[in-house]
KOLKE-105043 format. One line per field, with one value per residue: residue number from 1; x, y, z of N, C-alpha, C in turn. Coordinates in nm, 2 decimals, m for minus. Layout:
# KOLKE-105043
lumdo NUM;...
n.u X;...
n.v Y;...
n.w Z;...
ca.u X;...
ca.v Y;...
ca.w Z;...
c.u X;...
c.v Y;...
c.w Z;...
END
This chain:
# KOLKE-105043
lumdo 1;2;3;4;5;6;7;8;9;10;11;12;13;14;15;16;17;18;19;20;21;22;23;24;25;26;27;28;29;30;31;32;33;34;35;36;37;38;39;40;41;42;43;44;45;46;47;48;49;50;51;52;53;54;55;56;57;58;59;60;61;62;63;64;65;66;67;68;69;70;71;72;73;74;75;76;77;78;79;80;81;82;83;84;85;86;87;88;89;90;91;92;93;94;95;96;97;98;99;100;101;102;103;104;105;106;107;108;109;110;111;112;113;114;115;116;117;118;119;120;121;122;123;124;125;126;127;128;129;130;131;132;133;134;135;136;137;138;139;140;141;142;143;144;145;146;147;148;149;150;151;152;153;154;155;156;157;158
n.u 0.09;0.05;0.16;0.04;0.09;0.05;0.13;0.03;m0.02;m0.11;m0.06;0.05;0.27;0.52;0.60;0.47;0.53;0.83;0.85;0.78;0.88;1.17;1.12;1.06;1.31;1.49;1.34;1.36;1.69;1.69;1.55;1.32;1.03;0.75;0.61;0.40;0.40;0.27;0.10;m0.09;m0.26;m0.45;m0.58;m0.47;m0.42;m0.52;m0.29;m0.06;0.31;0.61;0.72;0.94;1.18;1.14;1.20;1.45;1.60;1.59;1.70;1.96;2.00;1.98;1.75;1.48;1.17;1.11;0.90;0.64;0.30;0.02;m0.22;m0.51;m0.68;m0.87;m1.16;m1.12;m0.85;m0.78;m0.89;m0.76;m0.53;m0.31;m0.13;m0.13;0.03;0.06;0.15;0.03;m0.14;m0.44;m0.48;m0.46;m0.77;m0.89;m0.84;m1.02;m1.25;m1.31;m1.32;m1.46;m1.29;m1.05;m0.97;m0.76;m0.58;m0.46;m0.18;0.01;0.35;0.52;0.46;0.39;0.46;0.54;0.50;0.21;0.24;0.49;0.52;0.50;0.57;0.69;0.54;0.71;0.68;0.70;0.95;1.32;1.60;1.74;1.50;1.38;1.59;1.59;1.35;1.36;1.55;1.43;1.22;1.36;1.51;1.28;1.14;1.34;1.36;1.15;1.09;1.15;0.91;0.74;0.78;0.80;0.45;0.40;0.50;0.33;0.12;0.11
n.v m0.12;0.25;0.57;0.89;1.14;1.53;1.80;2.11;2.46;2.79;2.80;2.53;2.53;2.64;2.65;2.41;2.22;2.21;2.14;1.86;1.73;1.76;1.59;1.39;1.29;1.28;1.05;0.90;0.86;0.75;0.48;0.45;0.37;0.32;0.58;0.80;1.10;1.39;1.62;1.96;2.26;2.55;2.72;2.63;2.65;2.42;2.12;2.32;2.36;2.35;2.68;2.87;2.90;2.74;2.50;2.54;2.58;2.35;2.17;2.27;2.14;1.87;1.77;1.68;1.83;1.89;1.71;1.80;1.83;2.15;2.09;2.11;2.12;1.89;1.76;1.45;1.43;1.53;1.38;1.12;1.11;1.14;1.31;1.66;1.92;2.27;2.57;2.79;2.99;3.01;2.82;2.62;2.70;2.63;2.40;2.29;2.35;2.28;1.99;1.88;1.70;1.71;1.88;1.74;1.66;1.85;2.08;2.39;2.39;2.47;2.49;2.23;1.97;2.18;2.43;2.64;2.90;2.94;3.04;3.13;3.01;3.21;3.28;3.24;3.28;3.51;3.62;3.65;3.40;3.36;3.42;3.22;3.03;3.07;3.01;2.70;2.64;2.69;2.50;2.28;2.26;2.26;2.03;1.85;1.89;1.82;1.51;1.29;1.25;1.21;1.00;0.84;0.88;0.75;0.49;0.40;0.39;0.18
n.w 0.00;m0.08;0.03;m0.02;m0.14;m0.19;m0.31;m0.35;m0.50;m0.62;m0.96;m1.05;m1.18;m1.04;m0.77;m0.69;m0.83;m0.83;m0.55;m0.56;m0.77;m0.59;m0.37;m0.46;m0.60;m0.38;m0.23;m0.45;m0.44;m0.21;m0.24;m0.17;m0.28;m0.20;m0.13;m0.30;m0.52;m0.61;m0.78;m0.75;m0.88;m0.73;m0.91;m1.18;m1.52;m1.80;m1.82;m1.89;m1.90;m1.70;m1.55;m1.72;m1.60;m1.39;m1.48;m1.55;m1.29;m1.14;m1.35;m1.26;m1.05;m1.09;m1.17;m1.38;m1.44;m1.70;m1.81;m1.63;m1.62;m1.61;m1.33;m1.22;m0.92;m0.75;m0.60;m0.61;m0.60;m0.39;m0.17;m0.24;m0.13;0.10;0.28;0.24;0.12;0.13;0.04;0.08;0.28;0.19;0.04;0.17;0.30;0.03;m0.03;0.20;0.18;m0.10;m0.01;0.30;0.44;0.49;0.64;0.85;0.74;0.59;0.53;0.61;0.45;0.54;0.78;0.88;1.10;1.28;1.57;1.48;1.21;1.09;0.82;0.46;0.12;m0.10;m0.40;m0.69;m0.93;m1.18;m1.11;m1.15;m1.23;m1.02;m0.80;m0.81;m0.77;m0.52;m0.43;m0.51;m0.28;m0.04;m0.07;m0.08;0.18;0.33;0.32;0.34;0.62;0.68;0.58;0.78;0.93;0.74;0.64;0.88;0.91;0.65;0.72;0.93;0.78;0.61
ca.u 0.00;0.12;0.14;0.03;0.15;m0.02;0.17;m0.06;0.01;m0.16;m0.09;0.11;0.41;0.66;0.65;0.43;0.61;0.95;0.87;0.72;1.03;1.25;1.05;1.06;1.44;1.53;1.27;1.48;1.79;1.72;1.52;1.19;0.92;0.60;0.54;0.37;0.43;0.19;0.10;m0.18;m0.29;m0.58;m0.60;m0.43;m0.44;m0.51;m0.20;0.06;0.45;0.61;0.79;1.15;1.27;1.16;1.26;1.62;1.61;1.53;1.80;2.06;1.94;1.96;1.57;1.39;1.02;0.97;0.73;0.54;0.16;m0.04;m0.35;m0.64;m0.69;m0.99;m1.20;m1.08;m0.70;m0.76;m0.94;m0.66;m0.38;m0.29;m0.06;m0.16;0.12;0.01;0.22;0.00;m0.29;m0.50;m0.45;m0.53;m0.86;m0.96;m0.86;m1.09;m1.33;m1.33;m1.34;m1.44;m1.27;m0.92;m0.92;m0.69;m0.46;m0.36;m0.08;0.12;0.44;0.66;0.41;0.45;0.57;0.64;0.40;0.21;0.31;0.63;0.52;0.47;0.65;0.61;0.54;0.84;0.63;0.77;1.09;1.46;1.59;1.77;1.40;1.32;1.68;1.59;1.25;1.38;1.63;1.35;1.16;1.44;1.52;1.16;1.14;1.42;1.32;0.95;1.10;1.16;0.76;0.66;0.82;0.70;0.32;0.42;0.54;0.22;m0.03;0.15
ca.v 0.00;0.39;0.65;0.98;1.31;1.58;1.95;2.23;2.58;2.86;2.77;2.45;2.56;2.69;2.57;2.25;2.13;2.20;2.03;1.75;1.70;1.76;1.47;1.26;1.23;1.22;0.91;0.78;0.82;0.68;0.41;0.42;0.32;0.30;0.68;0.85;1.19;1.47;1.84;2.02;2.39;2.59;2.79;2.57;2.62;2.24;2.09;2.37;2.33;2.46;2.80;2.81;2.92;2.65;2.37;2.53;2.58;2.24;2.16;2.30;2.06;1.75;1.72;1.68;1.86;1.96;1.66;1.82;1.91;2.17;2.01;2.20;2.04;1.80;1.66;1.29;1.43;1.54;1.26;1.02;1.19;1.13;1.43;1.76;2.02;2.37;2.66;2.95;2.96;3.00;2.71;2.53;2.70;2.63;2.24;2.25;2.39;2.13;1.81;1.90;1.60;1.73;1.89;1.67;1.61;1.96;2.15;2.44;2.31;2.53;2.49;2.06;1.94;2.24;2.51;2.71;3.06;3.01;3.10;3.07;2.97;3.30;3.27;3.30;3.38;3.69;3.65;3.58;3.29;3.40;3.42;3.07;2.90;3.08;2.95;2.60;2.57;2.68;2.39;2.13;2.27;2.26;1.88;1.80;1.81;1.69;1.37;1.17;1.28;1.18;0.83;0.80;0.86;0.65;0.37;0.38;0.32;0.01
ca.w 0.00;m0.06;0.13;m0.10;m0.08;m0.27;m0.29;m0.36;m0.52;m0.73;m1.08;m1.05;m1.28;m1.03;m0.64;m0.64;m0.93;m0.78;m0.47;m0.64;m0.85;m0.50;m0.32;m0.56;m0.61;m0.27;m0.23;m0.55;m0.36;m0.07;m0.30;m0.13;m0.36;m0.14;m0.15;m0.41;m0.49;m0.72;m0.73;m0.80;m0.86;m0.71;m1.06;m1.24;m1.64;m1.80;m1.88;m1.92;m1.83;m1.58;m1.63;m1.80;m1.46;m1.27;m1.50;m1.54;m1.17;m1.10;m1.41;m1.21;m0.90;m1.18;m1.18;m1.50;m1.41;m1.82;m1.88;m1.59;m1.70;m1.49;m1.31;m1.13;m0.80;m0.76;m0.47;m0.62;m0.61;m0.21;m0.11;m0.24;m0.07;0.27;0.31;0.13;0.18;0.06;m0.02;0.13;0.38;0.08;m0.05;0.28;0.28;m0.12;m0.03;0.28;0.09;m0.18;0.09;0.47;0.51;0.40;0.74;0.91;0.64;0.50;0.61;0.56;0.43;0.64;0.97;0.92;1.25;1.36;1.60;1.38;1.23;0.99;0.71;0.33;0.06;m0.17;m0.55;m0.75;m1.04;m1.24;m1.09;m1.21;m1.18;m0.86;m0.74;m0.86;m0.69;m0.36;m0.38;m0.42;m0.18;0.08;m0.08;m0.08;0.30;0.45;0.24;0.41;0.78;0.75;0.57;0.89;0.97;0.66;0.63;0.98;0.86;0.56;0.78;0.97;0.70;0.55
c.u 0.09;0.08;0.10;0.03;0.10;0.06;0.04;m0.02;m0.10;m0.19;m0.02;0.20;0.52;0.65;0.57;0.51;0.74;0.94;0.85;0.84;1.12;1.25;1.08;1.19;1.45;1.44;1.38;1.57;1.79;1.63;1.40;1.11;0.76;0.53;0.53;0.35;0.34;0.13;m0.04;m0.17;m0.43;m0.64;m0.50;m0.47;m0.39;m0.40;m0.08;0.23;0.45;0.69;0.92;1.22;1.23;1.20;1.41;1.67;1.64;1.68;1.95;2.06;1.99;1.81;1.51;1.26;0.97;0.87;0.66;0.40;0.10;m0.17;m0.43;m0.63;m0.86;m1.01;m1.13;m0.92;m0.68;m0.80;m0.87;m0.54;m0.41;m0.24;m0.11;m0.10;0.10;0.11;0.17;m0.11;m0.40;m0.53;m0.53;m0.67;m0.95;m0.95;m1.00;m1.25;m1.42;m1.42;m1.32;m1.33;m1.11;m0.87;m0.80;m0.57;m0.39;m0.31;0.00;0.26;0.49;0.60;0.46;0.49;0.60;0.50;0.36;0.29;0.47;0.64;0.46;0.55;0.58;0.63;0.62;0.76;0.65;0.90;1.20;1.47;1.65;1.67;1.36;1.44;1.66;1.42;1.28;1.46;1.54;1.25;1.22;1.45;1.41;1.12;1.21;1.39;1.16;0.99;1.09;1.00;0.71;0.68;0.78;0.55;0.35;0.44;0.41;0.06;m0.01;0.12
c.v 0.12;0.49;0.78;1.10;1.42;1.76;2.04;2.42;2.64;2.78;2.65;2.43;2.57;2.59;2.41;2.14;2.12;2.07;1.90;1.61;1.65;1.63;1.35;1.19;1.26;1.08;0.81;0.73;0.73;0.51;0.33;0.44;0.35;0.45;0.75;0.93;1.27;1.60;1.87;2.19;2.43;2.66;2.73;2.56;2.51;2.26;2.20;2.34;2.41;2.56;2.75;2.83;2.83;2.56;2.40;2.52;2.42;2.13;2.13;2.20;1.94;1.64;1.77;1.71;1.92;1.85;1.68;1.87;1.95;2.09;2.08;2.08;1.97;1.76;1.50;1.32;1.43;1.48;1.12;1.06;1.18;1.21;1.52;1.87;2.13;2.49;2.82;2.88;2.98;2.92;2.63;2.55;2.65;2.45;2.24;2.30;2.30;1.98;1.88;1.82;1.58;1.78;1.86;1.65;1.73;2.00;2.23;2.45;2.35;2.51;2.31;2.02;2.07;2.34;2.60;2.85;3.07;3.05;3.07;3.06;3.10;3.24;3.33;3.33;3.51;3.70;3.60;3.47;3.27;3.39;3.26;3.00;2.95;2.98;2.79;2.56;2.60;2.57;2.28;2.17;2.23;2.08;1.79;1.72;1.80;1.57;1.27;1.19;1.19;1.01;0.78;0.77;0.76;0.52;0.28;0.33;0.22;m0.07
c.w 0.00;m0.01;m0.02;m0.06;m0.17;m0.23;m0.34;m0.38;m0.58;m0.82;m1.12;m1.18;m1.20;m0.89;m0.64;m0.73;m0.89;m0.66;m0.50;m0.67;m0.70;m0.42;m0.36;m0.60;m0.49;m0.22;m0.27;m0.47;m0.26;m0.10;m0.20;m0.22;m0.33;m0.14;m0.27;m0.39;m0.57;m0.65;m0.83;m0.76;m0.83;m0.84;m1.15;m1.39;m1.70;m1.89;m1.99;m1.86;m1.75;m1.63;m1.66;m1.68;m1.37;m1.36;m1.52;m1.36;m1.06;m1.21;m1.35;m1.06;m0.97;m1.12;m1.29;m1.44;m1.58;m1.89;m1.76;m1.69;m1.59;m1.42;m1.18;m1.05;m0.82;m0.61;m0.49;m0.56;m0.39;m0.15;m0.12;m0.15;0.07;0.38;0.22;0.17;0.09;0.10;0.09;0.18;0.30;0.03;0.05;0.25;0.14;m0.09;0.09;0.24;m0.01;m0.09;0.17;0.54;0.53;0.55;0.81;0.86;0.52;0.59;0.54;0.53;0.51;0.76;1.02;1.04;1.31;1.48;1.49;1.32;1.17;0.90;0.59;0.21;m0.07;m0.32;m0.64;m0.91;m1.05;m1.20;m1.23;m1.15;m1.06;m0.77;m0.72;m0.77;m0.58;m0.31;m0.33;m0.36;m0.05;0.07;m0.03;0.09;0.43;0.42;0.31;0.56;0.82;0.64;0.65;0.91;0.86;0.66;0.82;0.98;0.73;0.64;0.86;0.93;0.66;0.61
END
């Protein structure tokens, strides 16, 4: 059985798609299989890439994200997911919105494990790409120390 993780941004071109990506090869590395990883946007236009600054961004990481496609968030998508880590407090409310039931299982990526009140992961849309590698090193950073959490909650559902 897999554990499912669901990021959540805006327009799912620049931060859910990074994290996505970031998740996903550290999983590789450490050659865990059982969790499945995917992104959605609250405004999400169907099936565009992600910007040129996040797939060079991500480039420079050595993570392929240009066969991402954008994908509007769904009640089916938040109701499979077992984690739903959202981007802005915004986001939280548009999932809880969707499914009451999402309640329990969203979270603001940067709050995770932690007391509330750290923050939000700002939208590097419009930026350079200086904007885009600071975004994802606060991605790969905050990814980092809610992994042991997550493969904890992952260990628990199997």
């Amino acid at each position: 059985m897999s554990y499912n993780i669901l990021f959540v941004c805006t327009g799912n071109s620049c931060r859910s798609p990074m994290a996505e990506g970031i998740l996903k090869n550290i999983l590789s590395q450490k050659g865990i299989k059982d969790i499945r990883v995917w992104s959605a946007g609250t405004m999400a236009p169907h099936e565009m890439m992600p910007t040129n600054e996040a797939i060079m961004t991500m480039v420079e990481r050595g993570i392929d994200i240009s066969n991402h496609r954008s994908t509007n968030l769904s009640r089916e998508m938040i109701e499979n997911a077992d984690l739903i880590l959202v981007m802005e407090r915004t986001h939280s409310h548009i999932v809880q919105s969707i499914s009451k039931s999402a309640a329990e299982k969203v979270f603001l990526l940067k709050d995770f494990g932690r007391s509330e009140g750290w923050g939000e992961i700002e939208d590097p849309i419009g930026g350079d790409l200086d904007v885009y590698r600071n975004c994802a090193k606060e991605l790969e950073r905050e990814i980092r120390r809610i992994l042991p959490l997550i493969l904890d909650r992952a260990s628990k559902k199997a």
